[in-house]
MARKEMAR-209574 format. One record per atom (N, C-alpha, C): residue in one letter; x, y, z. Coordinates in steps of 0.05 Angstrom, whole numbers, plus 32768, in hexadecimal, padded with zeros to 4 digits. Each point is the difference from the previous one (the first is absolute). Example, Ala and Ser with C-alpha at 12.3 -4.5 7.8 and 13.67 -1.06 7.14 Angstrom:
% residues 2
A81087F8E809C/A7FEE80188000/A801280188000/S7FF980157FF2/S801080188001/S7FF18016800E/
% end
This chain:
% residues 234
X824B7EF47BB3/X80097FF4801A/X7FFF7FE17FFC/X80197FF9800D/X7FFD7FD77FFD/X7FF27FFA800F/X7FFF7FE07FFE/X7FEC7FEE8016/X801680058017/X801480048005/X800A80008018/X800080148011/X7FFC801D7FF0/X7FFB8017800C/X7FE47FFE800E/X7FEF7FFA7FF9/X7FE680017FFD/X7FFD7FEE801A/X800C7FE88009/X80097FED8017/X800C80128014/X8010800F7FFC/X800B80118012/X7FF2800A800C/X7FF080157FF2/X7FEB800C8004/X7FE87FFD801A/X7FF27FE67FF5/X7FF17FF2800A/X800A7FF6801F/X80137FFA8004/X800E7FF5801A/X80068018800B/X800880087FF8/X80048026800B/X7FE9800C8014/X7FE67FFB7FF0/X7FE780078002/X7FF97FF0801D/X7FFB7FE37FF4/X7FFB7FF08020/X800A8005800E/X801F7FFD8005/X800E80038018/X7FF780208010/X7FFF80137FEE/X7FF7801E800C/X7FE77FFA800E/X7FED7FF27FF6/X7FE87FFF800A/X7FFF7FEE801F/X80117FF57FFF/X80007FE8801B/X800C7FFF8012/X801C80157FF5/X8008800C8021/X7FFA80198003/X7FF7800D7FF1/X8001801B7FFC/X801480118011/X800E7FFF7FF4/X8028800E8004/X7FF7801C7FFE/X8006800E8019/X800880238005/X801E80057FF8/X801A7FEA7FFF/X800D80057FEE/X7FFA80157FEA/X801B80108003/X7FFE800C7FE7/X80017FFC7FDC/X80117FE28006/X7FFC7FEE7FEA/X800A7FE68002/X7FFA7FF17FE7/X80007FE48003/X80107FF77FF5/X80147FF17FFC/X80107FEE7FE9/X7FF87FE77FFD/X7FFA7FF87FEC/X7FFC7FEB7FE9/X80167FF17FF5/X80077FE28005/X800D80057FED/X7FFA7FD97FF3/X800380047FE1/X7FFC7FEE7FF4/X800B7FF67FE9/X800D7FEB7FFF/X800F7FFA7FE6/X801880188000/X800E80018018/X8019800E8000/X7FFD80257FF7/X7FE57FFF7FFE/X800180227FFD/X7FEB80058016/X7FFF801A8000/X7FE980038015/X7FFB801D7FFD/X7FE480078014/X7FFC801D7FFE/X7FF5800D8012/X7FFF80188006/X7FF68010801C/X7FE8800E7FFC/X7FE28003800C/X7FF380097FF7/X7FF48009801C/X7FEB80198007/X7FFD80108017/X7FEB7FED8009/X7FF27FF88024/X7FF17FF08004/X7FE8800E7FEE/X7FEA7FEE7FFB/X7FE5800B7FF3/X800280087FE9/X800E800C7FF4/X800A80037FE4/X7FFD7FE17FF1/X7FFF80097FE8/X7FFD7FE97FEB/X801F80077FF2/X80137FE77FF9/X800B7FFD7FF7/X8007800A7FE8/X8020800D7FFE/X8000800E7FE5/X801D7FEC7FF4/X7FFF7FFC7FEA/X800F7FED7FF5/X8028800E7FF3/X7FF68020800A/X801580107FF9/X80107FFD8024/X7FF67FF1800D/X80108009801B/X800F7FE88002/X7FFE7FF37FE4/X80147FE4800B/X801D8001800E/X80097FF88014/X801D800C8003/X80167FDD7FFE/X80157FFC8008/X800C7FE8800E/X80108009801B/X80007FED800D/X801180078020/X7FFD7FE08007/X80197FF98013/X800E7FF3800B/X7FEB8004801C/X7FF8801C8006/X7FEE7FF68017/X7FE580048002/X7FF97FFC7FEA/X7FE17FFC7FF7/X7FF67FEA800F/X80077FE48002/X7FF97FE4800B/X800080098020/X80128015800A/X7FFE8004801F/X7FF080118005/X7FFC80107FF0/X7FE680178009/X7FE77FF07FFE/X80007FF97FEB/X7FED7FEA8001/X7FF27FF78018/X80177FE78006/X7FF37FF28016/X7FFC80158022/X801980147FFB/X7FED80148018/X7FE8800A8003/X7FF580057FE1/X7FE480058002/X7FF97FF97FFA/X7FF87FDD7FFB/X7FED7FE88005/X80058005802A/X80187FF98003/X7FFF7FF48022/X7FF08018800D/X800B80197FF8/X7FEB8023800B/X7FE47FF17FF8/X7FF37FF97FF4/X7FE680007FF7/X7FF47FE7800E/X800A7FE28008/X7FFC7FF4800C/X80048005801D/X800E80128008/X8006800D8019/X7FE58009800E/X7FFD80167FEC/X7FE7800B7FFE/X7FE37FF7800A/X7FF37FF47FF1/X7FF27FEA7FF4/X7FFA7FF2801B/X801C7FED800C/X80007FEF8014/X7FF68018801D/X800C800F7FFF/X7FFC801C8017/X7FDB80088003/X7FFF80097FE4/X7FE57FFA8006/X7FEC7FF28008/X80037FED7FEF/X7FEA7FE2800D/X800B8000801B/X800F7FF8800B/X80128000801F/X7FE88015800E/X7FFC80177FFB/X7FF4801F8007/X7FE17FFC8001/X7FFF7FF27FEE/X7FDD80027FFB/X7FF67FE68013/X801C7FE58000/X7FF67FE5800F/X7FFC8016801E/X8012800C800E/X7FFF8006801D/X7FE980168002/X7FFE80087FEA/X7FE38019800E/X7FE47FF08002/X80017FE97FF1/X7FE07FF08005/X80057FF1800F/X801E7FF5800E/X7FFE7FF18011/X7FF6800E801D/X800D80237FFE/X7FFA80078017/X7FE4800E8001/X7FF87FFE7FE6/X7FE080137FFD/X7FED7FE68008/X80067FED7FFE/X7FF57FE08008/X80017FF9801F/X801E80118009/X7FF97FF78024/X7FF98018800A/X7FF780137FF6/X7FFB8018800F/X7FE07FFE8001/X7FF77FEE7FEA/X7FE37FFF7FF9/X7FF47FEA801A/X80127FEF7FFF/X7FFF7FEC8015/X7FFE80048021/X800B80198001/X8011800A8019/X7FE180108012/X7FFA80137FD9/X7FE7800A800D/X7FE27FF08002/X80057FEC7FED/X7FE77FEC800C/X7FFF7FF3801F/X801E7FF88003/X7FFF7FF4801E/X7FF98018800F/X800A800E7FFF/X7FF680198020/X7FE8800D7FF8/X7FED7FFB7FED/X7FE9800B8004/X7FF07FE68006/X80097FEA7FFD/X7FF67FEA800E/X80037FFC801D/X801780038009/X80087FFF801E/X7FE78019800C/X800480187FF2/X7FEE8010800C/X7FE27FFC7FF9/X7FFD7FED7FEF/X7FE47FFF8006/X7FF77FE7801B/X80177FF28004/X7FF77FEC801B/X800D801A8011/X800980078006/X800D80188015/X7FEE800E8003/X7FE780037FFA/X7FEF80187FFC/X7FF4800B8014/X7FF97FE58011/X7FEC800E8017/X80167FFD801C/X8000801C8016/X80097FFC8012/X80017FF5801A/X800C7FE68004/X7FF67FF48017/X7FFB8012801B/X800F800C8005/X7FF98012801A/X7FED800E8007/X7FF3800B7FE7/X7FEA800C8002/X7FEC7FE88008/X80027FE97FFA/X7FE07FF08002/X80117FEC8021/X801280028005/X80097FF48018/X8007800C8019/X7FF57FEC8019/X80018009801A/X801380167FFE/X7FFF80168012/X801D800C8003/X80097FF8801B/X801E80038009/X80077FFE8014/X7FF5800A8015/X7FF37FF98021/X7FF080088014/X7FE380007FF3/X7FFC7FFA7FF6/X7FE080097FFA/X7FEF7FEC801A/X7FEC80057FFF/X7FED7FF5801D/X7FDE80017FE7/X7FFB7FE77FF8/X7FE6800B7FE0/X7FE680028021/X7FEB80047FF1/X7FEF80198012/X7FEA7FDB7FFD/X80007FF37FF8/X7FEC7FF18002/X80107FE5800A/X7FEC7FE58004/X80047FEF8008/X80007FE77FEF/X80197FF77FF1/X7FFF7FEC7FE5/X7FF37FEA800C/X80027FFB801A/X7FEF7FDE800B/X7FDF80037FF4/X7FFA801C7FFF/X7FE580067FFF/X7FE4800B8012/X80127FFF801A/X7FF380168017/X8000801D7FFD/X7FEF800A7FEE/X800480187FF3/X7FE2800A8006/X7FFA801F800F/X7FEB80098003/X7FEC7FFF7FE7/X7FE27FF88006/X7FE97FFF7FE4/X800580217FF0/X800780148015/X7FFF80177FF3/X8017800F7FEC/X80177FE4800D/X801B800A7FEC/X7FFC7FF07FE2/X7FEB7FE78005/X80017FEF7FE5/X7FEA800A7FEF/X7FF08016800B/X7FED800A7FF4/X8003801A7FF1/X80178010800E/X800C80137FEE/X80117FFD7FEC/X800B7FE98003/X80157FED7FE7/X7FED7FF47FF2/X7FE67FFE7FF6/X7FF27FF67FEF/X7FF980197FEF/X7FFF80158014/X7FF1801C7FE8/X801D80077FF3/X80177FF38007/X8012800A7FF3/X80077FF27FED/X7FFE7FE48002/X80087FE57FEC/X7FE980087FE9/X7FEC80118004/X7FF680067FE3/X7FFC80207FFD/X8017800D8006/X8006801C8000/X801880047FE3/X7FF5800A7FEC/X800B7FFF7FE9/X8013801C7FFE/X7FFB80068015/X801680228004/X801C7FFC8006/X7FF87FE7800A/X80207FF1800E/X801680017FE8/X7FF37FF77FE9/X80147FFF7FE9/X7FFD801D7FED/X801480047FEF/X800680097FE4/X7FF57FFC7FEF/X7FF37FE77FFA/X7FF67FF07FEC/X7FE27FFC8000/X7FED80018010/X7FEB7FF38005/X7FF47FEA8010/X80127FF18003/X80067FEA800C/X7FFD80078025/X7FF27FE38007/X7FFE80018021/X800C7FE38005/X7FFF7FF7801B/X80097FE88002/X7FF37FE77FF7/X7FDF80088005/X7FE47FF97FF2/X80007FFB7FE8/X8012800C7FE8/X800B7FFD7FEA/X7FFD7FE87FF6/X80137FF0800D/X800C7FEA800A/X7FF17FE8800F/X7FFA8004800F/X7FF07FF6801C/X7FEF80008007/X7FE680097FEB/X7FEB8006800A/X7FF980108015/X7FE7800B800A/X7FF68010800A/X7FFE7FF28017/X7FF57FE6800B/X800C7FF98014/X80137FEB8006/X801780077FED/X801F7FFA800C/X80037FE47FF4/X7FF67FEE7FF0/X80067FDF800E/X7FFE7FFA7FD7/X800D80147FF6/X7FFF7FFA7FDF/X801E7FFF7FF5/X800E7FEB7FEA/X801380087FFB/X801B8001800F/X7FFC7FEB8014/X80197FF3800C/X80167FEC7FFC/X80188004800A/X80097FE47FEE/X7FF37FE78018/X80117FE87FFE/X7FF77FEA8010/X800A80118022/X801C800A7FFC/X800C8000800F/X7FF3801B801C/X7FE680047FFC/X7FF6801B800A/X7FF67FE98016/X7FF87FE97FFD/X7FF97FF08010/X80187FFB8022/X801180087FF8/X800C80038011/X801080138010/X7FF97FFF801D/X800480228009/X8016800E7FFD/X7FF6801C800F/X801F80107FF1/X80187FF68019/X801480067FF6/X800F80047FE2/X7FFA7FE87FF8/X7FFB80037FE8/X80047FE97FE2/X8012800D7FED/X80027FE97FE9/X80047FFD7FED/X7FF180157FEE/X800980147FEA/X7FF280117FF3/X800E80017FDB/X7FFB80077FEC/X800A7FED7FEF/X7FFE80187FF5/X7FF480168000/X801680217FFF/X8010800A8014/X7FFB7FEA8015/X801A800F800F/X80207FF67FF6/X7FFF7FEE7FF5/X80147FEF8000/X800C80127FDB/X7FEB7FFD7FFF/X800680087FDB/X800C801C7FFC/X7FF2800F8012/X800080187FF6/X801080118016/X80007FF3801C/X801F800E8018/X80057FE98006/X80057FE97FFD/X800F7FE88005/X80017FFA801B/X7FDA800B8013/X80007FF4800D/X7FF67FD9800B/X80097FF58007/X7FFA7FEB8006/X7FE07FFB8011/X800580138010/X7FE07FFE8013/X80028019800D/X7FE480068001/X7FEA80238007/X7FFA7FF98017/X7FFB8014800C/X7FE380068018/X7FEF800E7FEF/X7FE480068014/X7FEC800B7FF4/X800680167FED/X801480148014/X8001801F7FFA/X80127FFF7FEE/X80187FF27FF9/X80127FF87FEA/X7FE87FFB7FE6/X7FEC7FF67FFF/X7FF47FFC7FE3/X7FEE80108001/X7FF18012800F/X7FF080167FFF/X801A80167FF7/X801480068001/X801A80127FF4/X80037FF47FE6/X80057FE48001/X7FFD7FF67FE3/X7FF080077FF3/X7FED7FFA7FFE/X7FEB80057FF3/X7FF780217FF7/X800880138010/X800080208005/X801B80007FE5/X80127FF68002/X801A800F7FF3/X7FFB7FFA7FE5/X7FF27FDE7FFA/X80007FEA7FE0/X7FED800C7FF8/X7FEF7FE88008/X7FDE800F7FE7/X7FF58017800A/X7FFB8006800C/X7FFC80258010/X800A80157FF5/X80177FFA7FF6/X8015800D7FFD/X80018023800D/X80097FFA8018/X7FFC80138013/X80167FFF801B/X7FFE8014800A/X801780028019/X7FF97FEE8017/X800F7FF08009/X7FFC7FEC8014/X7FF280148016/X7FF37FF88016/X7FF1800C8012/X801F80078016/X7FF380128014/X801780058018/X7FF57FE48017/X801C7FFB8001/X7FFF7FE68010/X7FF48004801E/X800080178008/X7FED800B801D/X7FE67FFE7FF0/X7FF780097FF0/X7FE480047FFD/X7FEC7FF3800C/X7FE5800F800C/X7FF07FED7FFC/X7FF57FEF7FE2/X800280107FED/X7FF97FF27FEB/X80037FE27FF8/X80257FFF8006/X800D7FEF7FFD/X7FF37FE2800B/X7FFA8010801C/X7FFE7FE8801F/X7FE17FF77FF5/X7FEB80107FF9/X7FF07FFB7FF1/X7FF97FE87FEB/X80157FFF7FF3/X7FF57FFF7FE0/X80137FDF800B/X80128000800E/X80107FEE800B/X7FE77FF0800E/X7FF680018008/X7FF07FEE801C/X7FE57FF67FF1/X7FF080137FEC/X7FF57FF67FEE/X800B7FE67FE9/X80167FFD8001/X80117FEE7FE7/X7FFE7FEA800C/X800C80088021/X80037FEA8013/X7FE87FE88004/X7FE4801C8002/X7FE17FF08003/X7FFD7FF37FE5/X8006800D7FE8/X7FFD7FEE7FE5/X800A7FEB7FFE/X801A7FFA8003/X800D7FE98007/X7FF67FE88012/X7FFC80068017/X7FE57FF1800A/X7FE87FF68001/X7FFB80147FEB/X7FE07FF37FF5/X80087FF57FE7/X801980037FF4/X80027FF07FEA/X800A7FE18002/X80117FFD8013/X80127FE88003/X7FE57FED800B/X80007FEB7FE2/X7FF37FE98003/X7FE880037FE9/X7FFB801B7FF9/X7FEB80007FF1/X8010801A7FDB/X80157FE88002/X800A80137FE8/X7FF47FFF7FE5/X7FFC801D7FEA/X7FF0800C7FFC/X8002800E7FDB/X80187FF08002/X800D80027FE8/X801780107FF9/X801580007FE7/X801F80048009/X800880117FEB/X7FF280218003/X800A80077FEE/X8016801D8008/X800480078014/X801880158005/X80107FFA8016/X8018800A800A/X80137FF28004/X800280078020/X7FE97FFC8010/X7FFA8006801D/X800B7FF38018/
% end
């Protein structure tokens, strides 16, 4: 075999390898002769032929193989582009749903409600006394947890600044966590029941409620002026 066969050969070889042609075969052609050999096959030096359209087959399957080639990459660019926003798509909405999480209605007035206690703070000694056995009634929650948790045993632990000021205030899980702006009593006794409790808001008739409400009310009052340190979000 010559050095030119042996060149043939070799180019034969690469080009099979780099487009890799499902063609049934390939034409070659070089120094005015040329030859046809099956894709993947190795070159046989008995298949030399000549043709006039050896140079056009040719470049059809170079352009088929860059066709190819370009189709692909094209194929593989759009599936990570879209495997990239789908990934994106599901980070945002498990994000949205983690601020979405808690339901405002459940922890807010409902429409007509009439609450069973008195937020000014004229509230019977015997309704603020049954809202104390309950502010450290750990049955209330799922978890273990009482309001006492939080608050101490008698009420005046773990407020922000803003407990200093009567209800409705300012509440810094209300805002965070149902995007309320400002509570009454019985709005953060529900709060507090639905977040760290993690438990079913009370029935808005209840005595419990009117209870545990009028006690918050008395805490608030014995707190404002003598605040007590700022560690839950009251």
């Amino acid at each position: 075999m010559t050095i030119q066969d042996e060149k043939r050969r070799s180019l034969l070889a690469r080009l099979s390898r780099q487009l890799g042609y499902t063609a049934p075969a390939l034409v070659l052609v070089a120094g005015g002769s040329a030859f046809q050999a099956m894709a993947g096959e190795a070159p046989d030096s008995r298949s030399f032929t000549s043709g006039q359209d050896a140079p056009l087959m040719l470049a059809e399957a170079h352009a088929e193989g860059q066709a190819e080639a370009e189709g692909e990459a094209e194929a593989e660019a759009e599936a990570e582009a879209e495997g990239e926003a789908e990934a994106e798509g599901e980070a945002e909405a498990e994000g949205e749903a983690e601020a979405g999480d808690h339901d405002r209605s459940a922890v807010e007035r409902p429409d007509g409600y009439t609450p069973g206690y008195d937020e000014s703070g004229d509230n019977p000694a015997e309704l603020i006394a049954r809202g104390e056995v309950l502010f450290n009634d750990t049955s209330l929650s799922t978890n273990g947890l009482s309001c006492a948790s939080c608050h101490g045993a008698d009420g005046l632990s773990g407020y922000q600044d803003t407990f200093n000021d009567p209800y409705p205030h300012e509440v810094a899980m209300g805002m965070d966590m149902f995007s309320m702006e400002r509570v009454h009593a019985d709005e953060m006794v529900q709060l507090c029941m639905v977040a760290p409790m993690d438990a079913e808001p009370l029935d808005w008739d209840s005595q419990e409620l009117a209870a545990l409400s009028a006690y918050v009310v008395d805490a608030q009052k014995r707190f404002a002026g003598n605040s007590t340190g700022h560690n839950c979000d009251t």
